[in-house]
C-alpha positions as CSV (number, residue, x, y, z in Angstrom):
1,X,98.3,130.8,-67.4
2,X,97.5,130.0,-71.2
3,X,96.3,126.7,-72.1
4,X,99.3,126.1,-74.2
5,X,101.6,126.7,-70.9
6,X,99.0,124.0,-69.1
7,X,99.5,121.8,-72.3
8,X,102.8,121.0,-71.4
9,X,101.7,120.4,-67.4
10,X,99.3,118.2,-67.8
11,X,99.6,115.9,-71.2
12,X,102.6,114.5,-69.8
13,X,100.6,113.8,-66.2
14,X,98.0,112.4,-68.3
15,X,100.2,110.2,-70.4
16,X,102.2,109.3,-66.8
17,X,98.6,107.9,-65.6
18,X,97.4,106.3,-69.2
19,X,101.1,104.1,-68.8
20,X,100.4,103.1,-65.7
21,X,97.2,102.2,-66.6
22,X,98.4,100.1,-69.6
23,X,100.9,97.9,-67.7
24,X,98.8,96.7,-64.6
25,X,95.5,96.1,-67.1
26,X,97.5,94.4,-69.9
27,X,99.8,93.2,-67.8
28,X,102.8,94.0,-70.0
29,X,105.9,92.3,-69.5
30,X,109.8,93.7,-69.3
31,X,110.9,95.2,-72.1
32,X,113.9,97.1,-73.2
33,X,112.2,99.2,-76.3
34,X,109.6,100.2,-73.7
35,X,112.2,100.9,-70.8
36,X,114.6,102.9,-72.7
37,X,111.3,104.5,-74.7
38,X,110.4,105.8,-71.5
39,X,113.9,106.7,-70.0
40,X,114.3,108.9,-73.3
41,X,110.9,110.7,-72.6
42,X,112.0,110.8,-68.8
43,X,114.7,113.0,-69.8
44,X,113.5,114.9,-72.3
45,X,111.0,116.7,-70.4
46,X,113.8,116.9,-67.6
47,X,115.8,118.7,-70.2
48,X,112.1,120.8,-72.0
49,X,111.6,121.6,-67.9
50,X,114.7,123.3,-67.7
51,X,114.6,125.1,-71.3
52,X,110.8,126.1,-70.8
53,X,110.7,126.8,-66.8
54,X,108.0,125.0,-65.8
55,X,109.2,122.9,-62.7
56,X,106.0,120.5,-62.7
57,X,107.8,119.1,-66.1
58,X,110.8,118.0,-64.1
59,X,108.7,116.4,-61.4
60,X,106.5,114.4,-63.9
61,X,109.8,113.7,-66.0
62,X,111.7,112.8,-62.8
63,X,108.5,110.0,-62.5
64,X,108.4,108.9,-65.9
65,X,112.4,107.9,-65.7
66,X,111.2,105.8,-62.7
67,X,108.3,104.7,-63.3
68,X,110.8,103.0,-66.9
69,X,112.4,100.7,-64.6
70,X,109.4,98.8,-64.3
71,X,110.5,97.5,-68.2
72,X,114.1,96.4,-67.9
73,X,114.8,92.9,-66.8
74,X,115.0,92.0,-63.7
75,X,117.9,89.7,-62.5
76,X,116.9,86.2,-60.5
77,X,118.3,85.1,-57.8
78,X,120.0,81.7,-57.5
């Protein structure tokens, strides 16, 4: 493998781990432009995994789209 075919591999792990990072060190609170910001870069490497063949893509995609429910509001119970 190249290091442009690793490129698109691992920056997305890497980014995957630097989010998580950022949210339980600063604590970041529900938000919709982060939520949907991440549920759009959840499904574009879904889509890029597809177009370029590389199924580690869809994995760390398929995480990312998860991973942006943490952002939207949750409801409260009565």
């Amino acid at each position: 493998m190249s290091i442009t075919s690793d490129f698109y591999v691992i920056f997305p792990l890497v980014l995957l781990v630097l989010i998580i990072l950022l949210v339980y060190i600063v604590k970041i609170k529900p938000n919709l432009v982060i939520g949907f910001s991440l549920l759009g870069i959840g499904i574009f490497l879904i889509v890029s995994s597809f177009v370029l063949g590389k199924p580690a893509l869809f994995f760390i995609g398929f995480l990312v789209s998860v991973f942006s429910l943490v952002f939207f509001p949750r409801r409260r119970r009565w």
